[in-house]
C-alpha positions as CSV (number, residue, x, y, z in Angstrom):
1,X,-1.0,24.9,23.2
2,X,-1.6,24.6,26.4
3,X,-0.5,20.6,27.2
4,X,-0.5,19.1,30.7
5,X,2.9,17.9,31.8
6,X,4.5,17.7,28.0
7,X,6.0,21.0,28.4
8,X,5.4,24.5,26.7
9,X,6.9,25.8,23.6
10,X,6.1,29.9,22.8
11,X,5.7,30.1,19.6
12,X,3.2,33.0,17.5
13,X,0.4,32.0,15.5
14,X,2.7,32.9,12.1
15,X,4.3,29.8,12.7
16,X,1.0,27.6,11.1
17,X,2.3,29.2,7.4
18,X,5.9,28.9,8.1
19,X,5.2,25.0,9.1
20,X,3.7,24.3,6.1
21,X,6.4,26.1,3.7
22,X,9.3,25.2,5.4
23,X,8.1,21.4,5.3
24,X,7.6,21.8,1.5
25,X,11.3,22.9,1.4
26,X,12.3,20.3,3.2
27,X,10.6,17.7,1.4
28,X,12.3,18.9,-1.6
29,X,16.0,17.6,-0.9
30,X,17.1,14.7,-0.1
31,X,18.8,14.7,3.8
32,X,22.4,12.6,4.8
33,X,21.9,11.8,8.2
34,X,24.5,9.3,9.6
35,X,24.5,5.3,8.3
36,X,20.9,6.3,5.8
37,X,21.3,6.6,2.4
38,X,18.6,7.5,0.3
39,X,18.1,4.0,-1.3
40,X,17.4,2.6,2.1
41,X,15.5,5.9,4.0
42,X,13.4,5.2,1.0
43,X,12.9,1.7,0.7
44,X,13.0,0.5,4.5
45,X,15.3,-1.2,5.3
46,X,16.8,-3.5,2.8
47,X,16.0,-7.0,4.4
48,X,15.2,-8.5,0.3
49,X,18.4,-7.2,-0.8
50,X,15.4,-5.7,-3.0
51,X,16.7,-4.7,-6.4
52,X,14.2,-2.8,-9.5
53,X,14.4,-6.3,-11.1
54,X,12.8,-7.7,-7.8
55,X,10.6,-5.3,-6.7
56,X,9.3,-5.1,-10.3
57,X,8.5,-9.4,-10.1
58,X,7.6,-9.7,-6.8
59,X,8.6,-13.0,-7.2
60,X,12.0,-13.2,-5.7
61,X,11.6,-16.2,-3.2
62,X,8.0,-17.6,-3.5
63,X,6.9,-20.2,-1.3
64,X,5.7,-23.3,-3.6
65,X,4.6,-21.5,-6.7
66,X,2.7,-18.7,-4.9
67,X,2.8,-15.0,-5.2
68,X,3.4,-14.2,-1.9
69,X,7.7,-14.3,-0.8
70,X,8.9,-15.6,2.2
71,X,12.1,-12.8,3.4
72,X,14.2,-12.3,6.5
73,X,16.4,-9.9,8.1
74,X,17.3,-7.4,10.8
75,X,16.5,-4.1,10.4
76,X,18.1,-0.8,12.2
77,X,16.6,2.3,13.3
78,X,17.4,5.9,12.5
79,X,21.0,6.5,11.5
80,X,22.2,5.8,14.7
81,X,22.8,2.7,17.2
82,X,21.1,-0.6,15.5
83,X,17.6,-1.5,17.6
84,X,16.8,-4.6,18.8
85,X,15.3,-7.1,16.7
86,X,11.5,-5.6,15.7
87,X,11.1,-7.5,12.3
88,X,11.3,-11.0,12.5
89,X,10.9,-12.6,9.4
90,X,9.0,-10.8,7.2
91,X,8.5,-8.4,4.3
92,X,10.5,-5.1,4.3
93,X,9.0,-2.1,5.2
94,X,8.2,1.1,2.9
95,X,9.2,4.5,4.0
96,X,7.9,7.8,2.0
97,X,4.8,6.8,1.4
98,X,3.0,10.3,1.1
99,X,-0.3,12.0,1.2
100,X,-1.2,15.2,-0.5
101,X,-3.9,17.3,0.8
102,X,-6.5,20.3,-1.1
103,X,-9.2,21.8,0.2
104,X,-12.0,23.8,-1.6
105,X,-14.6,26.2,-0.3
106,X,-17.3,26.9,-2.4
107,X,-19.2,30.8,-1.6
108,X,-22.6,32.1,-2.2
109,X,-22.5,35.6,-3.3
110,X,-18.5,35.7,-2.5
111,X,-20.1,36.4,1.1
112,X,-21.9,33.2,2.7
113,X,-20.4,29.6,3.0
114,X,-21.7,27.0,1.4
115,X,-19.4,24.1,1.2
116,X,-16.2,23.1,3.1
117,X,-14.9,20.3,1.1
118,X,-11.0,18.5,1.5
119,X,-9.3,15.5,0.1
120,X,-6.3,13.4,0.3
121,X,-4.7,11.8,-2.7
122,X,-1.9,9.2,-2.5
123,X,1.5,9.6,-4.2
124,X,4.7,7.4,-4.0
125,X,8.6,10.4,-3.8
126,X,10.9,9.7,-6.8
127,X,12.8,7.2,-5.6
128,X,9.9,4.8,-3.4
129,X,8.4,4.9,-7.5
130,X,12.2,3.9,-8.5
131,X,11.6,0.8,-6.1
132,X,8.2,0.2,-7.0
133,X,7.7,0.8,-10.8
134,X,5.2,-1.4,-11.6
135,X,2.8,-0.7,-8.4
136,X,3.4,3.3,-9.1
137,X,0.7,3.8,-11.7
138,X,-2.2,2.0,-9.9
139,X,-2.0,5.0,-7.6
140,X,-2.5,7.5,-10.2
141,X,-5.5,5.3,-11.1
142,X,-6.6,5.1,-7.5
143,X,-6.2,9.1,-7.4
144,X,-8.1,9.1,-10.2
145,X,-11.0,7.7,-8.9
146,X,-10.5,9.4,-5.6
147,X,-10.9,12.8,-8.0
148,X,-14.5,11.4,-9.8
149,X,-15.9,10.7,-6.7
150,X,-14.9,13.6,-5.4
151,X,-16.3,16.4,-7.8
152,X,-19.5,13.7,-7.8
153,X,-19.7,13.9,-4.1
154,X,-19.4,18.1,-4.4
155,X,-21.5,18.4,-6.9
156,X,-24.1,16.5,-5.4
157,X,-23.7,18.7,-2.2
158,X,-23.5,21.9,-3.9
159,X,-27.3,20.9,-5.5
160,X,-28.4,20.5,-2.2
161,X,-27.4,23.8,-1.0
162,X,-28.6,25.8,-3.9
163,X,-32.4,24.6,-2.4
164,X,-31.2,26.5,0.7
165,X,-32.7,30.1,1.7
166,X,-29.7,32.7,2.2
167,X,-31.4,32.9,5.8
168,X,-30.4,29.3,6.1
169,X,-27.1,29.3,4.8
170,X,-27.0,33.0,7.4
171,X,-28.0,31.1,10.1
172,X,-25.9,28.1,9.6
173,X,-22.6,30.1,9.4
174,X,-24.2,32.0,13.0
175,X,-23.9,28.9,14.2
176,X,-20.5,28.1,13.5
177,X,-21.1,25.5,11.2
178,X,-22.1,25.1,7.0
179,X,-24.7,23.4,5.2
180,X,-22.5,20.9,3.9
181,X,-19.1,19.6,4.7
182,X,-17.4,17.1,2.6
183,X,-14.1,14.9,3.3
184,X,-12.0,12.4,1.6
185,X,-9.6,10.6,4.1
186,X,-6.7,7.8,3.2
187,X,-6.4,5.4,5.5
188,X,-3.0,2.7,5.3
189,X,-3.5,-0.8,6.5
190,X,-0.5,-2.2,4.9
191,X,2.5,-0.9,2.9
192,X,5.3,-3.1,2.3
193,X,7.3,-5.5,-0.4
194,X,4.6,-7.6,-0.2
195,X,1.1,-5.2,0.0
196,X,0.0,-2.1,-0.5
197,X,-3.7,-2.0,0.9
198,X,-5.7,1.2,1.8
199,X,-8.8,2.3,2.3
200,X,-10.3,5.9,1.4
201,X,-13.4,7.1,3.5
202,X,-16.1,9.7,2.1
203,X,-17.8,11.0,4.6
204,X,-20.3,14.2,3.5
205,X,-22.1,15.3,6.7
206,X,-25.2,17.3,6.3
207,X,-26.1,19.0,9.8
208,X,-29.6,17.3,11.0
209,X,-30.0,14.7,8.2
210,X,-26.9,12.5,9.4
211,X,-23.7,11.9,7.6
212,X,-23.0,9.9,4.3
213,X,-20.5,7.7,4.8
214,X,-19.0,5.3,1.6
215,X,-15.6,3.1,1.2
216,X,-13.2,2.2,-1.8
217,X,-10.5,-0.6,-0.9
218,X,-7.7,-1.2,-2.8
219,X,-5.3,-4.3,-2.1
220,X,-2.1,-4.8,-4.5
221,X,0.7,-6.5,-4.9
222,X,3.4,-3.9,-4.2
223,X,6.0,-6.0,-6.9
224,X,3.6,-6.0,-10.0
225,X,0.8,-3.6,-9.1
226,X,-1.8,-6.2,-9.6
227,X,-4.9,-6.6,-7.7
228,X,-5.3,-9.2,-4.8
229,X,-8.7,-11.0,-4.5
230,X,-10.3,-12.5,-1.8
231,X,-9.7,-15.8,-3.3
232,X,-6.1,-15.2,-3.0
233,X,-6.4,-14.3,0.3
234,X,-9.0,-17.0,2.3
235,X,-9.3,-20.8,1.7
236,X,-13.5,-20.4,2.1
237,X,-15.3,-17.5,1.4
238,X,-18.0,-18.9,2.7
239,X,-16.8,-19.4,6.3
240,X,-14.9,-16.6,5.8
241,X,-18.1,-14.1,5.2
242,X,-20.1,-16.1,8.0
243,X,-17.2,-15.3,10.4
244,X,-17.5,-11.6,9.9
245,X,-21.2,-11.4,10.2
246,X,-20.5,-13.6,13.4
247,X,-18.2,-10.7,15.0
248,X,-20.4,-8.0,13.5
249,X,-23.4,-9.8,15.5
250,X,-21.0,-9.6,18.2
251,X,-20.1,-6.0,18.8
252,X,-23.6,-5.2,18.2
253,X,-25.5,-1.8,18.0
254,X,-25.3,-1.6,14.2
255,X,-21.6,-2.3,14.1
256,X,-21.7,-3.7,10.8
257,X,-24.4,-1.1,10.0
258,X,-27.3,-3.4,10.9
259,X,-29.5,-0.8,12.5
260,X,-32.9,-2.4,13.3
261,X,-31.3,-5.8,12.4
262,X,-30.9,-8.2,14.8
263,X,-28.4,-10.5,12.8
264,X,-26.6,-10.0,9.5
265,X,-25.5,-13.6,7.3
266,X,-22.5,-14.8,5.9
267,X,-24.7,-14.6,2.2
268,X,-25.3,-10.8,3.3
269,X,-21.5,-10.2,3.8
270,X,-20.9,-12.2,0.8
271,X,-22.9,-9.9,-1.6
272,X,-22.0,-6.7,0.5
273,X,-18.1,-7.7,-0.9
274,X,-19.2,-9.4,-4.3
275,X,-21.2,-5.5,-4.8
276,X,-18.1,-3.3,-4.7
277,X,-15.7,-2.4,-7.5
278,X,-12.8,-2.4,-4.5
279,X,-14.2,-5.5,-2.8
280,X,-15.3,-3.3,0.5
281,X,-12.3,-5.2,2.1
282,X,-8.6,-4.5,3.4
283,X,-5.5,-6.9,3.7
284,X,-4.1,-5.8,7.2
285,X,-1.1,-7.1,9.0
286,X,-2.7,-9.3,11.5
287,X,-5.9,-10.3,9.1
288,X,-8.6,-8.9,6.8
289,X,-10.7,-6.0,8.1
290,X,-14.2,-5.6,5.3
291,X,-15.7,-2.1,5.6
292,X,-19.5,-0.7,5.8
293,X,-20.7,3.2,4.7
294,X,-23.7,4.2,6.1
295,X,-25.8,2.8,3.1
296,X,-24.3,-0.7,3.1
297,X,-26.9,-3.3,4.2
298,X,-28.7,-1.1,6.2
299,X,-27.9,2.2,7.9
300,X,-24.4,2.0,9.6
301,X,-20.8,2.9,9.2
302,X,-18.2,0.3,10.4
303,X,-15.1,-2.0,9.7
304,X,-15.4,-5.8,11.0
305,X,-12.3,-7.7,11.1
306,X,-10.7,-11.8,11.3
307,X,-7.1,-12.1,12.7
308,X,-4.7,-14.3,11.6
309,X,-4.7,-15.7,15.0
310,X,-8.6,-16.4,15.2
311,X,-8.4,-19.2,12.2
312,X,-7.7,-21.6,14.8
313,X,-8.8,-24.2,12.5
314,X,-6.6,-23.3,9.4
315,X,-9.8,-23.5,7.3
316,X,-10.3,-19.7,6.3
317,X,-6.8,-17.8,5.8
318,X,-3.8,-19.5,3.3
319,X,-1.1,-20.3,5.3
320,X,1.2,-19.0,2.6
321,X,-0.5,-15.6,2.9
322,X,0.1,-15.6,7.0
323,X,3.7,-16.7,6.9
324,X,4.9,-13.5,4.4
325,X,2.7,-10.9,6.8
326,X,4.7,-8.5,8.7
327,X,5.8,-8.4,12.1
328,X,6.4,-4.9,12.0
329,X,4.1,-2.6,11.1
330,X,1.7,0.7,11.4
331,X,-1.6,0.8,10.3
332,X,-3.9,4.1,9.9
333,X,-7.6,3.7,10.8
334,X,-10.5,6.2,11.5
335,X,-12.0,8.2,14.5
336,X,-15.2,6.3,15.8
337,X,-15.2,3.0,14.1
338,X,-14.0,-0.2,16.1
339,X,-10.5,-1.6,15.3
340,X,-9.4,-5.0,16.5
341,X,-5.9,-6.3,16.3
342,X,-3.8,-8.6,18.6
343,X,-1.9,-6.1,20.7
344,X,0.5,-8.7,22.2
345,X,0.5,-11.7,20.0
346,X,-1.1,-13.8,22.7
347,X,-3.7,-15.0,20.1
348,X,-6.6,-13.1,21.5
349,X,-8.2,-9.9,19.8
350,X,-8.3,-6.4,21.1
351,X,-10.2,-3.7,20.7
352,X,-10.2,-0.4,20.8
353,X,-12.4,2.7,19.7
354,X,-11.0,6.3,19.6
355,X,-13.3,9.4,19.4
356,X,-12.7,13.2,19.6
357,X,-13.1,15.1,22.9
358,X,-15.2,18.3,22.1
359,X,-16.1,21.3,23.7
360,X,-18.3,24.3,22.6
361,X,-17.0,27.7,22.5
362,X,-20.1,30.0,23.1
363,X,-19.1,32.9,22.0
364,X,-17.8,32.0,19.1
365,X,-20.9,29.5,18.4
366,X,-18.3,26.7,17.2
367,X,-17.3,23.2,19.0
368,X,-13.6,22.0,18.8
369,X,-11.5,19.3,19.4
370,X,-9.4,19.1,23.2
371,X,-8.3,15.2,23.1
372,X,-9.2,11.9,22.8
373,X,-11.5,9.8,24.7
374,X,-11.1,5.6,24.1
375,X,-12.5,2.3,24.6
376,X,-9.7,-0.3,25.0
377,X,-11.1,-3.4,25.6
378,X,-14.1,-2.4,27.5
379,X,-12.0,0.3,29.7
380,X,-13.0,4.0,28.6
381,X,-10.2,6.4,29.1
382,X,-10.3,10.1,28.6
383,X,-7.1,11.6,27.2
384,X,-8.1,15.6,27.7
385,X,-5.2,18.3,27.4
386,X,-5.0,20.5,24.8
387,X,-6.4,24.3,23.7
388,X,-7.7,23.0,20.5
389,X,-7.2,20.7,17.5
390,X,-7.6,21.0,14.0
391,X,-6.3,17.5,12.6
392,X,-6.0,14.2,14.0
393,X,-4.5,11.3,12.3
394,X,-4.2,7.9,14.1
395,X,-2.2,4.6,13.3
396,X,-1.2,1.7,15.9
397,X,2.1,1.0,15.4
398,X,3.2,-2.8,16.4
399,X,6.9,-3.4,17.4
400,X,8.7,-5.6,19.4
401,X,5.6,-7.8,20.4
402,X,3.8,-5.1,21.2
403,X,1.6,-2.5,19.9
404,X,1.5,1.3,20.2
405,X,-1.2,4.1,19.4
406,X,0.4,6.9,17.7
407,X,-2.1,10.0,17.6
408,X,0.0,12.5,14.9
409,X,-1.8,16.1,15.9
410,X,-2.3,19.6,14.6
411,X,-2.7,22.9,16.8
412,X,-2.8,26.0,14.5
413,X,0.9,26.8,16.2
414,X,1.8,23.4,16.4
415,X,2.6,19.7,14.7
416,X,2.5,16.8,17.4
417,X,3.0,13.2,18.0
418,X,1.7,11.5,20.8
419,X,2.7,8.0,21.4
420,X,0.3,5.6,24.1
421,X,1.2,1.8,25.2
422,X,-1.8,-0.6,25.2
423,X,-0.6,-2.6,27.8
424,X,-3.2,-5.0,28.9
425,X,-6.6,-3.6,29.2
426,X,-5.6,0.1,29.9
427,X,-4.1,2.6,27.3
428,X,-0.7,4.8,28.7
429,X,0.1,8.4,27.8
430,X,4.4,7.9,27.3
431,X,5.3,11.2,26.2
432,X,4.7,13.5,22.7
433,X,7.3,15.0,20.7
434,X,7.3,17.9,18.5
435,X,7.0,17.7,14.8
436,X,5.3,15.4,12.2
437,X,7.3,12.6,10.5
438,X,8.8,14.1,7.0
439,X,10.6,12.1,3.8
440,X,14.1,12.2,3.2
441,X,13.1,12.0,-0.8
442,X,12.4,14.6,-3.2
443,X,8.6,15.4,-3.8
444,X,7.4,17.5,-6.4
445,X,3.3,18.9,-6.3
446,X,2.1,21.5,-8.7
447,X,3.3,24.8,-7.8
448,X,-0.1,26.7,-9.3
449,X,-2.5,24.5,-6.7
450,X,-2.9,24.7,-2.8
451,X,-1.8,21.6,-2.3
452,X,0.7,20.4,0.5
453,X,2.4,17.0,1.3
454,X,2.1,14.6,4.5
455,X,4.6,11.6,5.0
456,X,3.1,8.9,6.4
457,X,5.2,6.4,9.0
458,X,4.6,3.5,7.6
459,X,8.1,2.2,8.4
460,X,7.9,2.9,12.2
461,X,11.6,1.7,12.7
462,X,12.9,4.5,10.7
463,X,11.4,7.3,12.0
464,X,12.6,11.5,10.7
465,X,10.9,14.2,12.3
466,X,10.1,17.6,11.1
467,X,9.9,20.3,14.1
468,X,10.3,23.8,14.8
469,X,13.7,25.5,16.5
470,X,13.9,28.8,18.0
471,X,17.6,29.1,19.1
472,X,19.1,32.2,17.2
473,X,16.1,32.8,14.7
474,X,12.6,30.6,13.9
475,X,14.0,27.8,12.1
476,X,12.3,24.1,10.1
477,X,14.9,21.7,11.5
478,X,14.9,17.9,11.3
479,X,16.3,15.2,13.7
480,X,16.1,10.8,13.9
481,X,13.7,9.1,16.4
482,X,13.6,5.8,17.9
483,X,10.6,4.6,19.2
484,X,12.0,1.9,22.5
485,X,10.2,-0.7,23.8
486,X,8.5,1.8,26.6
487,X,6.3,3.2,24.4
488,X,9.0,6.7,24.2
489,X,10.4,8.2,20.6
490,X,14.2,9.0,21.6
491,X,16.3,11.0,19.7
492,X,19.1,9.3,17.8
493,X,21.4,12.5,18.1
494,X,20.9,15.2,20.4
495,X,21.2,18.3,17.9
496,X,18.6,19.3,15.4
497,X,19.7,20.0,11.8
498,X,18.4,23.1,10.4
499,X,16.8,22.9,7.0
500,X,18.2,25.7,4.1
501,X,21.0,27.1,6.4
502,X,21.1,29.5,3.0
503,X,18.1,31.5,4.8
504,X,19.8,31.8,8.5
505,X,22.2,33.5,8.0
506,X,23.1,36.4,11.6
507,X,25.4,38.6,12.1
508,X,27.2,39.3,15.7
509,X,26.6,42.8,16.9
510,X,29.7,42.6,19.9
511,X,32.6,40.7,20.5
512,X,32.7,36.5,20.7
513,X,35.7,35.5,21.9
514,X,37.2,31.9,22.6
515,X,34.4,30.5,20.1
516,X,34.8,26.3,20.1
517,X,35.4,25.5,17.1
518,X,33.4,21.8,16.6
519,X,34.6,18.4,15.1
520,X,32.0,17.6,12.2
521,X,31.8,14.0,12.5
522,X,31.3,14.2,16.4
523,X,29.8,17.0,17.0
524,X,31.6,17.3,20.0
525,X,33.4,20.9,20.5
526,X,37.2,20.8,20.2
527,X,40.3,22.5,21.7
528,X,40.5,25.1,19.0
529,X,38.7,28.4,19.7
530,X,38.3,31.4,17.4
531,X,37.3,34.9,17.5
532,X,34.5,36.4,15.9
533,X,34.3,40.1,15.6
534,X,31.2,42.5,15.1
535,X,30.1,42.4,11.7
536,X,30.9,38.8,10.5
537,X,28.5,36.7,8.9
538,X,27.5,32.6,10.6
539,X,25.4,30.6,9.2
540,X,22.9,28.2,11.7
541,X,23.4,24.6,10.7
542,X,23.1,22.3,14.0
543,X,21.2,23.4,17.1
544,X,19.9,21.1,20.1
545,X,17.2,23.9,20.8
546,X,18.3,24.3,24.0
547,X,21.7,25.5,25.4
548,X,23.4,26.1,21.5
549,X,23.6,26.8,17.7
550,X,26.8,25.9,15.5
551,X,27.2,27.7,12.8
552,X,29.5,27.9,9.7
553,X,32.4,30.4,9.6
554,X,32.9,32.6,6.6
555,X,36.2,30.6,6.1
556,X,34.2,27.3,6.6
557,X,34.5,26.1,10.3
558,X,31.5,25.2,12.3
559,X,31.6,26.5,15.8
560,X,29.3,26.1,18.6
561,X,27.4,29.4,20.0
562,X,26.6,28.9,23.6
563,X,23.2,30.4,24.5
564,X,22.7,30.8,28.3
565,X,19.4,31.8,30.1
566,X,18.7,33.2,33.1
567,X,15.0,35.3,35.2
568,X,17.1,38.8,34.6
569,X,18.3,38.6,31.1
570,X,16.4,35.7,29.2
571,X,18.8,34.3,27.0
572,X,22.2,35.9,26.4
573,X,25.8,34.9,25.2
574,X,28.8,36.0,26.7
575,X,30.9,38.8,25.5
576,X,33.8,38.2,27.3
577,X,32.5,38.3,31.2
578,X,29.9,40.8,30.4
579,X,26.2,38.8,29.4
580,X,24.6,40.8,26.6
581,X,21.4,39.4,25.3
582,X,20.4,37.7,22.4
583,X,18.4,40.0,20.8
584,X,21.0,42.7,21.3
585,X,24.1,40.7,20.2
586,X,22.9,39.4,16.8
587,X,21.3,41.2,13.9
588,X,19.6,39.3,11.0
589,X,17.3,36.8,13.5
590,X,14.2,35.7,12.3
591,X,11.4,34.9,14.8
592,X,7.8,33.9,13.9
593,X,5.0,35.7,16.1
């Protein structure tokens, strides 16, 4: 990937498989890293004192009679240094929430493409289901559904391209593109000990006739797994409804899927929500957001939103529901649509529109991602610097008073996060990092189904990071981030550690003299050296991908491999004064590409 200023990492294009299975590995045990345990790197952190008993009630707390708690607390980052106070008071956090993806393609004549189709289902790790018993099963129901629609949505697509000629479906693949392409995407607005609210998006695009675009909403309450209504939500439904066709009107252009429509009604909003099984509404962080497919109204595909902040009255929202929303948060939303939040608190709503950057390569007859372009406020901004992209999956992330877009990336080689400050009116590229954000809980997917799990941040101060390492061999490793009040994820150690040591295990081909022998709870190399002769077996366990690996001893010290680099010999170690390379003083190294 070829990424302006962010640096350049070498990796071969083997690395997309190995990704994906050393990630599954990883996901399968359970990490100790520092202060986390795996109650709290599962839970958040534990602001409630949250026990089953609670988490099962919900209850714990309520503010005169209500369902909704009223909780407090100071929450740390990482397993490292405590951050500064992000959560106010507030409901705690979840961590683990998960997505797991499949994807079917469907053949005409096991030679010509006829349908791309992919979908995400929602699933809680062992022990976020141990805090959340009660709300665990309404996901299997929401997967469920998820499913039905699904196989409705391929089924009906499939029909459609059985009509087509073989020439067609020839000259569609010619092109670069299929008949049909179908795709189910979860979207997070809230997940904490208060909510759970998501959105799923069904988008089936048929090239020339325009894309079908429809919503399911579900909004529980993360203690019981029952369902919220609007009526537990907003005061008047009424003014409520004729406050969202009000900023509908106001964004314009078919924003709430108008079209030709010059103004939509409160009664119009009110039966769009009354007409949907899921309500066709969202219970976000800072307000309600109510979502349009392309066949709501009229033709159109959108999400209109009321902040908190905007009730300047106190005639719409229940105050009761206000005071127990989070401070903290990250919320996922789609490409394309227009999201508004309050990116400072000042009481005034934001906006901001992110699209894909494309360009067309001719020879392969195919158009790709290479960024993002966005609409903050008014400002466009073009955010233009990589090869090309395969996945993009965005979420703001609001901390310490302000908010942050985090753009979580795919490259066929690579896994990125790219974090940008909305300050003002103007979005700011702070930096990327390698990696995708992984669960420190076990996760178990059927083994008989190409199927493969994504963690979601939805607890943004407790963030773990799967990358890639190359020190001494090709390696999954994982490491803590903080993301600081500039907008910049920092590491909360400097070393890496390396997932399934079991599988890295090298031999050293020459002498290693004077070794440092390292102090486990430091990390920090001691006064005790060793020897380690041709022929002996180390095992990688710690590496800062840099300048070392430490590695386990047959008689079970960890010492610290220095690896050096230089323009004549790339990287080598010393044996004794003489520098021998890498490749020549190990056997056993495993490199991808």
């Amino acid at each position: 990937m070829n990424r302006r200023n962010k640096g350049t990492r070498i990796i071969g294009a083997v690395i997309l498989a190995g990704c994906m299975l050393l990630n599954a590995s990883a996901c399968g045990k359970v990490q100790e890293t520092g202060n986390e345990t795996e109650a709290s790197s599962a839970g958040g952190s534990d602001v409630m004192g949250q026990t089953e008993a609670s988490a099962g009630t919900g209850t714990a707390g309520s503010v005169d009679g209500s369902p909704w708690t009223e909780v407090s607390g100071q929450k740390e980052e990482g397993s490292g240094e405590p951050a500064k106070d992000i959560s106010g008071d507030g409901p705690s956090l979840m961590r683990d929430v998960c997505l797991k993806h499949r994807y079917d393609n469907e053949w005409r004549d096991n030679q010509y493409s006829l349908l791309n189709y992919d979908y995400e289902q929602i699933f809680f790790p062992e022990s976020l289901e141990a805090l959340y018993p009660k709300l665990t099963p309404k996901l299997y129901i929401i997967n469920d559904l998820i499913a039905t629609e699904e196989s409705n949505c391929r089924m009906k697509a499939l029909a459609e391209t059985q009509k087509l000629s073989d020439e067609e479906v020839k000259e569609a693949g010619d092109k670069g593109t299929l008949p049909r392409k179908g795709q189910w995407r979860i979207y997070v607005r809230r997940a904490d000990s208060e909510v759970f609210s998501l959105v799923a998006r069904t988008a089936l695009e048929s090239p020339g006739k325009g894309d079908h675009v429809t919503y399911r909403c579900s909004n529980l309450r993360s203690g019981t797994g029952e369902d919220i209504s609007l009526s537990d939500v907003v005061l008047d439904e009424d003014a409520f409804c004729s406050l969202i066709a009000e900023k509908a009107n106001e964004t314009a252009s078919g924003a709430a899927g108008n079209g030709n429509k010059t103004e939509l009604t409160g009664a119009e909003i009110k039966a769009h929500l009354d007409g949907s099984p899921g309500g066709n509404w969202t219970l976000d962080p800072q307000g309600v957001s109510v979502w349009f497919g392309s066949d709501a109204i009229s033709p159109g595909d959108a999400c209109v939103s009321v902040l908190y902040a905007e009730d300047t009255g106190g005639g719409i929202f229940k105050e009761d529901v206000i005071r127990s929303s989070p401070r903290t948060w990250t919320m996922y939303f789609p490409l394309s649509l227009k999201t508004r939040f309050d990116a400072d608190e000042d009481g005034k709503a934001d906006l901001l529109t992110v699209n894909e950057k494309r360009d067309r390569y001719e020879e392969g007859g195919y158009e790709y991602c290479t960024g993002l372009t966005m609409d903050y406020n008014g400002r466009q901004q073009e955010f233009a610097d990589w090869d090309e992209l395969y996945e993009i999956r965005l979420s703001l992330i609001h901390m310490y008073g302000e908010t942050f877009l985090l753009n979580e990336c795919r490259e066929y080689e690579y896994s990125m996060m790219d974090i940008y400050a909305l300050s003002k009116d103007s979005v700011i590229d702070t930096g990327s990092i390698y990696g995708s954000p992984v669960t420190l809980s076990e996760v178990k997917l059927p083994e008989d189904e190409y199927i493969y799990p994504d963690c979601l941040l939805t607890d943004p101060g407790s963030i773990r990071v799967s990358t890639i390492t190359d020190m001494l061999s090709t390696c999954g490793s994982e490491r803590d981030y903080v993301l600081r009040e500039t907008g910049r994820f920092e590491p909360v150690e400097p070393w890496y550690v390396i997932n399934d040591p079991s599988r890295y295990t090298i031999t050293p081909l020459v002498w290693l003299k004077d070794v440092p022998v390292v102090d486990e709870s430091t990390h920090e190399v001691t006064s005790e050296r060793v020897t380690l002769r041709p022929g002996d077996r180390i095992t990688m366990e710690y590496t800062d991908d840099s300048t070392y690996s430490d590695c386990r001893t047959k008689d079970g010290k960890l010492v610290r491999i220095e690896v050096h680099s230089d323009d004549e010999f790339g990287r080598y170690v010393l044996s004794g004064d003489q520098k021998v390379e890498v490749f020549k003083a190990f056997d056993d190294m495993m490199f991808a590409g």
